[in-house]
N, C-alpha and C positions, 0 to 999 in steps of 0.2 A: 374721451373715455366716458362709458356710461354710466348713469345715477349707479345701476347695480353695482354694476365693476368697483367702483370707488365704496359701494356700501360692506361691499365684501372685503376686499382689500381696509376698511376701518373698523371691521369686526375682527380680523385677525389681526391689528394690532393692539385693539383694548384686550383683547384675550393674552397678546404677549406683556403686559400687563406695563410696556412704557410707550413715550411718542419720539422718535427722531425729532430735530430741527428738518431735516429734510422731506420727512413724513408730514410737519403742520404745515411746513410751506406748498405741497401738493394740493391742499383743502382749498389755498386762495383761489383756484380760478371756478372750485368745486362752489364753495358759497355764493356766487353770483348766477349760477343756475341753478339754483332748488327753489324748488315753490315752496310755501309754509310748511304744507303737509308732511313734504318729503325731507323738510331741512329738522324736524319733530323728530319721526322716524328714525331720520339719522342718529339722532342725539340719546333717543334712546337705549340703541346700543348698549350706552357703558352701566347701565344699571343691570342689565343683564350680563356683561364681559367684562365685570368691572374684578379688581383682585380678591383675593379671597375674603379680606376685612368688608369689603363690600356687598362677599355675596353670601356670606353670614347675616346681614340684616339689612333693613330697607332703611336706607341713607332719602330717602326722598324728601324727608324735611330736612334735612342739614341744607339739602339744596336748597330746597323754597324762600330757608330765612337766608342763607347768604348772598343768594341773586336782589332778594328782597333790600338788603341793608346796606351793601357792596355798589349795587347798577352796573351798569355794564358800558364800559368805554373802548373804542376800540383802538383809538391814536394814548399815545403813554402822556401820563399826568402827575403832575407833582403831589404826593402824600401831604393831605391838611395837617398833618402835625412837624412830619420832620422836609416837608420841601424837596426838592428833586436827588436829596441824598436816597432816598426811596422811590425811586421811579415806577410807578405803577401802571398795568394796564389789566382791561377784560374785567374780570369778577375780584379785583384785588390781586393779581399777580404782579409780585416784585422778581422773581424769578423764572427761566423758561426749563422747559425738563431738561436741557441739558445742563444745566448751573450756570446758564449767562445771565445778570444783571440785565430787569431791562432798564431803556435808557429814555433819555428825550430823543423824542421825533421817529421812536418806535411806530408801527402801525400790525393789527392782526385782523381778521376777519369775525364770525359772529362763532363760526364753528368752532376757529382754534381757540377762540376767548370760551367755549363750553369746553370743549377736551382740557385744558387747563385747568379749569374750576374742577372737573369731576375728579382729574387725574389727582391732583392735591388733594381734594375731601378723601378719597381713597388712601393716600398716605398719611392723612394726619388721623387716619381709621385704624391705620396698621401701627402708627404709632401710639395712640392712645391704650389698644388693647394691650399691649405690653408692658405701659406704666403707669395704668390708673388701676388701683384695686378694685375690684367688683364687676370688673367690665362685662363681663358674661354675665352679670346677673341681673345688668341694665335695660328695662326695654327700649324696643327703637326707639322712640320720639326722648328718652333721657341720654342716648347716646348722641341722637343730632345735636341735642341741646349744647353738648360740652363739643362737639366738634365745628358748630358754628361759634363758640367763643374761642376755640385753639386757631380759628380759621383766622379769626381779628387777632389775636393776642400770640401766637404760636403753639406751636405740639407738643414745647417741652414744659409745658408749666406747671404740671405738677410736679411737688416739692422743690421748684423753685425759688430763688429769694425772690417777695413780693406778693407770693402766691400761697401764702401762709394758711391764711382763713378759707380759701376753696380745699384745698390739699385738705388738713384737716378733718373738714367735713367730710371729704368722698372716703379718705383713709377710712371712718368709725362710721361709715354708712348710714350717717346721719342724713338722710337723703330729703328730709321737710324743710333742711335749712338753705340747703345748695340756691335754692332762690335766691334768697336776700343775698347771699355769698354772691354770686353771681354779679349783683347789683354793684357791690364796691368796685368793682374792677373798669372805671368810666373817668378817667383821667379827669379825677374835678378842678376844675377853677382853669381848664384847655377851654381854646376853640370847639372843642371834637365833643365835650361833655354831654350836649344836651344828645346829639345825636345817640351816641354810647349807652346813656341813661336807656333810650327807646329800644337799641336793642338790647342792651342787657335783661330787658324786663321781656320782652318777645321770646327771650333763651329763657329765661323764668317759666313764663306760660308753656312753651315748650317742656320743658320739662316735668312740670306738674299734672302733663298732659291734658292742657287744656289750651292749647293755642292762638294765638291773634291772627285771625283771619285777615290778612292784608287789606285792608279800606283806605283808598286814598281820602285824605282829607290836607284840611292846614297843615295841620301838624305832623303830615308823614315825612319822611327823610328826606333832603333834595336829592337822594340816588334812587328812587321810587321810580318805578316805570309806568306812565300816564299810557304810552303806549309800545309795542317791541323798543323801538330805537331813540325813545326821546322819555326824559325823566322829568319830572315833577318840575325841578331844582333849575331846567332851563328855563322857565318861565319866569323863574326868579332871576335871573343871570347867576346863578347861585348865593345870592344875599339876602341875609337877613330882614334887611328893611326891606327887601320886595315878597316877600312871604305874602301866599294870598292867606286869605283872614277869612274866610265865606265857603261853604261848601259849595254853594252853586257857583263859582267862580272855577272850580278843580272840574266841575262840569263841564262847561264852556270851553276851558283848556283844553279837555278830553275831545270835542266836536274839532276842535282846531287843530291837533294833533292828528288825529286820526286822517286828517285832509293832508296832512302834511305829512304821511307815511306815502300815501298815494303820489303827492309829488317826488319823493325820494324812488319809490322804484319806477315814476315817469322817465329820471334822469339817471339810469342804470346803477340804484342804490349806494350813491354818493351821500354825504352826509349831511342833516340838514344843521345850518347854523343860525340858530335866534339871537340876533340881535336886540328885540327891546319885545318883553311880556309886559306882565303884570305891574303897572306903574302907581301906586299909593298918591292920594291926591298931592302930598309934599312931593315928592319925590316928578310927580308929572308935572307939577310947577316949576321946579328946580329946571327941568332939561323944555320948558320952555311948550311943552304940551297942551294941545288945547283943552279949555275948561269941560268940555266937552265930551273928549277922546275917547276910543274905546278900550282904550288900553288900559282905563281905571277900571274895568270891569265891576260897575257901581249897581246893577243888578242881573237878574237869572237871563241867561242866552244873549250876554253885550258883552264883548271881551275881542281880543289880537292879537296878533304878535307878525314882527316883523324878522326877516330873515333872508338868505340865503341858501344858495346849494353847493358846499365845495368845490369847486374845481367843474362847475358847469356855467353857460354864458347864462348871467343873469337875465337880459333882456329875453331868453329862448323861453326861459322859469316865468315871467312875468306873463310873457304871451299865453303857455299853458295855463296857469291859475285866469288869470283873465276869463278864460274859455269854462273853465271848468268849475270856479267857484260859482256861487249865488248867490253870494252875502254883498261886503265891500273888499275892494281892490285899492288901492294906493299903489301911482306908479310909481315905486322909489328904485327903480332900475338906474336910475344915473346918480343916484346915492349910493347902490350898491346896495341894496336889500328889496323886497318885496313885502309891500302890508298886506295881511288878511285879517279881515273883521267881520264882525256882525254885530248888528244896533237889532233895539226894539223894531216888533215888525218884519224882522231881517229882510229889508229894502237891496234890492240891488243897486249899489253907489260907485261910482269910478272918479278918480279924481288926479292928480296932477301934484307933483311937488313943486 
């Protein structure tokens, strides 16, 4: 079937305004042949076919902050707060359009994980306008605002029990305080606070109309996307204590990411798995690291990361970067991963485990 056929065929169904199970499962062989361009195009579609709550206003920030704050996973992952009782996949999807649960060892593509996010900010569009007072009198970026927080929190939370002080506020259109309001709602003394804290305040700025331009730095979310298919947070193994601490550090990551998208559609866009980033001098002592290593990423353009390719022969991965990088190589093919690096200089180095 061709790009067209399929683009037509996915224009009348965001116009019918749901997705089959058996309609997202058509898209898997589709996302493996579209280039950038055309897998863009695709997606934007539902902003113009999107339901009628949709095509009343431009939802375009609701998206930005919740791909921004969410990341995008394509295999299902345990919920940080409540564990695989919430099984999550894509942009935050605990459920599929049909009402099924997802579950562990789920897997979707990049398309069905976009039709899902849109398809949901579209309903929690049509729910909001029915039970938040003022809705029509909100402009867009104050309407994103509250449907990137119904997106984390749910659709029903006004006048809900819990949701006392936001409710409130929006009931008496007290609309300068909705910020701070906003602010409370960040499960404090959780795991999940500080991240929450960051977006709660992004749906603030949002709101006030003055938005946080997304700047990777330390201190952006680990679901940040450094590049399409790999976030911030892998560089960390998603811990805390590997948080890089340096702007130019989120640099260098960036270089070595970017390399490492290239290896992923080398090996017909399988996923890439990082096994060890960003190593803090304790932490590279701890696992036995040389004093040396570049994995401390101790100044600008010295940094690594080691890894693999799902379900592709390592050794195959090894050979192509070999060929292909210009920096340093590590052959950790009989460990089971691949190092790339780059030292001061950026020396071509190859070496041996």
């Amino acid at each position: 079937m061709s790009y067209a056929t399929v683009r037509a065929a996915a224009e009348h169904i965001a116009r019918a305004g749901k997705i089959t199970p058996h309609q997202l499962a058509a898209f898997s062989a589709l996302d493996q042949g579209l280039t950038d361009a055309q897998r863009q195009s695709f997606t934007e579609l539902w902003r113009a076919a999107g339901s009628p709550a949709a095509q009343q206003s431009d939802l375009a920030a609701a998206l930005k902050i919740i791909k921004e704050f969410e990341g995008c996973h394509l295999e299902a992952y345990a919920d940080p707060l409540h564990g695989w009782d919430v099984a999550t996949i894509g942009y935050g999807t605990t459920r599929y359009s049909d009402g099924r649960k997802v579950k562990q060892g789920d897997r979707i593509n990049a398309i069905e994980a976009d039709m899902l996010l849109r398809q949901e900010i579209d309903h929690i569009a049509e729910k909001l306008r029915a039970t938040v007072p003022h809705w029509a009198a909100m402009a867009d970026h104050q309407k994103c605002a509250l449907i990137s927080f119904a997106y984390n929190l749910g659709s029903g939370f006004y006048g809900a029990e819990g949701f006392e002080t936001i409710s409130r506020e929006l009931c008496a259109k007290n609309w300068s305080a909705v910020p701070a309001a906003l602010l409370l709602y960040r499960n404090p003394g959780t795991n999940v606070e500080a991240g929450l804290k960051r977006r709660r305040e992004a749906e603030g700025q949002l709101w006030a109309g003055n938005p946080q331009q997304p700047k990777l730095s330390p201190a952006s979310p680990f679901s940040a996307l450094i590049t399409p298919h790999i976030t911030i947070g892998e560089f960390a193994l998603n811990e805390e204590a590997r948080r890089f601490t340096h702007q130019h550090q989120i640099a260098t990551a960036a270089e070595l990411a970017a390399f490492l998208e290239r290896v992923r559609v080398a090996f017909g866009g399988k996923p890439v798995i990082i096994t060890s980033g960003y190593r803090p001098p304790a932490i590279n002592k701890s696992v036995g690291g040389a004093s040396s290593s570049e994995h401390l990423y101790n100044a600008p353009s010295v940094g690594a990361v080691d890894f693999y390719i799902q379900g592709a022969d390592i050794n195959a991965v090894q050979s192509w970067c070999d060929k292909e990088w210009p920096c340093s190589v590590g052959y950790g093919a009989p460990k089971g991963f691949v190092h790339l690096g780059v030292r001061a200089g950026r020396p071509r180095v190859r070496w041996d485990y």
